[in-house]
C-alpha positions as CSV (number, residue, x, y, z in Angstrom):
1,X,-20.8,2.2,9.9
2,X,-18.1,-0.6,9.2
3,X,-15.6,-0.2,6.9
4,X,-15.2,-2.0,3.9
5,X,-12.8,-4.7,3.7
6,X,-12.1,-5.8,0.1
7,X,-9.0,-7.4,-1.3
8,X,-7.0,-4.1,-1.7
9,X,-8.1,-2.6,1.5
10,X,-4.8,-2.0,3.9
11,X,-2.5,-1.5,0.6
12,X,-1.9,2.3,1.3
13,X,2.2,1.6,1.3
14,X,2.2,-1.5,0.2
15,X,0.3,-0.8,-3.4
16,X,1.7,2.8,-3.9
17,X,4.5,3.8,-6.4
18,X,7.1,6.6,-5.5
19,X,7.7,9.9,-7.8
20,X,10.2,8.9,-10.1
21,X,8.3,5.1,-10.9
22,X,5.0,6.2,-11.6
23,X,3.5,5.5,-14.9
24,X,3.1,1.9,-16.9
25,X,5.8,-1.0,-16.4
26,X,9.1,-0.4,-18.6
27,X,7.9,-2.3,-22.3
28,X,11.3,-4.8,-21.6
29,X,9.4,-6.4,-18.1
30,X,6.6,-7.3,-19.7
31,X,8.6,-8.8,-22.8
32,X,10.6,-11.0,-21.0
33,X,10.3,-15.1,-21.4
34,X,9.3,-17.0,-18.6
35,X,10.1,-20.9,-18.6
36,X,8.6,-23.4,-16.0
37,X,10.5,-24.4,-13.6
38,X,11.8,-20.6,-12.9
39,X,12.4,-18.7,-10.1
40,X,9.9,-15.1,-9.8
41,X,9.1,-12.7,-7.2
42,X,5.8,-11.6,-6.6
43,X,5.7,-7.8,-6.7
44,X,2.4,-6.2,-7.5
45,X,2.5,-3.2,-9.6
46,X,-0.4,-1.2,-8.3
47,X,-0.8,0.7,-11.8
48,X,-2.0,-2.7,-13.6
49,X,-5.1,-4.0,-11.8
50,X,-6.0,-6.6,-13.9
51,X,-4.0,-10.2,-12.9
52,X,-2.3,-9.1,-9.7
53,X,-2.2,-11.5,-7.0
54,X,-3.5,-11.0,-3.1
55,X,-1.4,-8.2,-1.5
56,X,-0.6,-11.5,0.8
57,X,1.7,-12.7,-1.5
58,X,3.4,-9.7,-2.6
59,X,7.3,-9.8,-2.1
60,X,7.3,-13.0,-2.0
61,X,9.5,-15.9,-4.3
62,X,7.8,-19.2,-6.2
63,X,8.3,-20.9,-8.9
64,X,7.0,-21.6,-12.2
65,X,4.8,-24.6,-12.4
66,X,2.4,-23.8,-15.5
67,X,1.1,-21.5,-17.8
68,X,-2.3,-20.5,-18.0
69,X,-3.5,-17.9,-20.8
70,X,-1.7,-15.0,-20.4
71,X,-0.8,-15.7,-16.8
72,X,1.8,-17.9,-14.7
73,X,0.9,-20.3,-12.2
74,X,3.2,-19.9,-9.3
75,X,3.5,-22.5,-6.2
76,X,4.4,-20.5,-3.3
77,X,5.6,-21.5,0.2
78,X,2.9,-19.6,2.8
79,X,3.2,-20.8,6.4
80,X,4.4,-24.0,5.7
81,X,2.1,-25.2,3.1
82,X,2.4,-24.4,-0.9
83,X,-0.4,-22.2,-2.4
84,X,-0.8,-22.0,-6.0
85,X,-1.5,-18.2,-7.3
86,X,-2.1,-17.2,-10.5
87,X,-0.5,-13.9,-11.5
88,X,0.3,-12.0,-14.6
89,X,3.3,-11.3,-16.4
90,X,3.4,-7.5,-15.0
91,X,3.4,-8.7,-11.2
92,X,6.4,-11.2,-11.9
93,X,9.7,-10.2,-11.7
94,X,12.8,-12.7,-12.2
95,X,14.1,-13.7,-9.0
96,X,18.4,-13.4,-8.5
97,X,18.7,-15.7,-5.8
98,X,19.3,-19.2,-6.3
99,X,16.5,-21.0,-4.1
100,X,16.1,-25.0,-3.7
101,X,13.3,-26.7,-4.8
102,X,10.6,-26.6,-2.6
103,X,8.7,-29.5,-3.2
């Protein structure tokens, strides 16, 4: 019998929390005010299902180019063409580097 092959399949270390960060996002990550035109990195937190991206695109740094609802619309670079994903506020994460434009 095949296996299944669904969009979390493969994810065992990828979508898994150590010891000390299991448990619900800290209350001040989800608070914080995204503006367009931002820097985020894409880092799924496997205890909130609901808005999280394609494991493809986890670890990896767009920018801001709408909002939709309660999500972001981030424009990625994925070999060599920009991809739009939509993600929620609980998979983004402020990035510290200070990219160029990528349009």
């Amino acid at each position: 019998m095949r296996g299944s092959r669904g969009p979390r399949s493969g994810t065992r270390q990828l979508l898994s929390k150590g010891p000390k960060d299991r448990g619900l996002p800290p209350i001040s990550a989800i608070i914080y005010d995204y503006k367009i035109g931002e820097k985020v990195v894409i880092k799924i937190d496997p205890s909130i299902h609901k808005g999280a991206p394609y494991k493809r695109f986890h670890g990896k740094i767009g920018e801001i180019v709408e909002k939709r609802g309660k999500a972001f619309v981030v424009l990625v670079r994925d070999g060599g063409k920009l991809k739009k994903v939509i993600a929620r506020i609980e998979h983004l994460r402020p990035a510290e580097c200070k990219l160029p434009t990528s349009r």
